[in-house]
N, C-alpha and C positions, 0 to 999 in steps of 0.2 A: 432548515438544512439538516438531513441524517447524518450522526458521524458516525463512523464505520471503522473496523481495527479489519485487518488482515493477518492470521497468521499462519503460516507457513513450516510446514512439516519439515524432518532432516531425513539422511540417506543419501550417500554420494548421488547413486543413479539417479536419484527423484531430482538433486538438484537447479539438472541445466532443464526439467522438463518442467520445476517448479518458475526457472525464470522465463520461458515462452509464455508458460500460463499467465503469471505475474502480467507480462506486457500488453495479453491480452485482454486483461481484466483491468487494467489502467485505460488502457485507448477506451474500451468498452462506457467505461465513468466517466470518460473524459467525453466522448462524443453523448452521453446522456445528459452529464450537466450543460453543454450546449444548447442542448432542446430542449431545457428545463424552461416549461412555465415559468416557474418564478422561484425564487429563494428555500422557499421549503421541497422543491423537487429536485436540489441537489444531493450528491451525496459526499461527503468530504471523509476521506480516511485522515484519522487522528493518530493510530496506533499501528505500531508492527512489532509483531510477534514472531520469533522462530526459532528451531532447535536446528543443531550441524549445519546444513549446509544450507537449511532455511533461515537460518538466521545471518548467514553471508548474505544470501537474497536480499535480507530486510536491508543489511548494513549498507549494501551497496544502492540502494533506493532512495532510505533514508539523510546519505549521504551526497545525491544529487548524482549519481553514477550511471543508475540503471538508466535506459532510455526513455521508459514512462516515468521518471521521478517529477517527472515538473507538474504534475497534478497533485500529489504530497504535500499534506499542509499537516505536520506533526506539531503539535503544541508542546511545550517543552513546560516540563510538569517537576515538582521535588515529589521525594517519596512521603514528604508530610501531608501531600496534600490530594492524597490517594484513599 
């Protein structure tokens, strides 16, 4: 399985176009890991990155909010072990 971080730029404007994006790039992974051959053809996002209003994006994903959030498998990590 590839893990994959997503992160996400700020900017009031870019916001609400960064969350269209977002939802399309979730369904996207999400109908890919479907047709995955096998375990190594998945892709799994681990991480979310973002500043201003990309970082609401992540919050609200991460959080189980967003509409694509249920493909979101975050590993919940301390900073010692980074």
């Amino acid at each position: 399985m590839t893990k994959a971080a997503i992160v996400v730029g700020g900017a009031v404007a870019k916001g609400a176009f960064a969350a269209g994006a977002l939802s399309v790039l979730m369904r996207h992974l999400e109908e890919k890991n479907e047709e995955a051959e096998s375990e190594a053809d998945k892709v799994q996002v681990v991480r979310l990155v973002g500043t201003s209003s990309g970082a609401l994006n992540a919050v609200f994903m991460a959080a189980g909010t967003h509409r694509s959030a249920r493909l979101l498998r975050i590993r919940r990590t301390s900073r010692s072990s980074t």
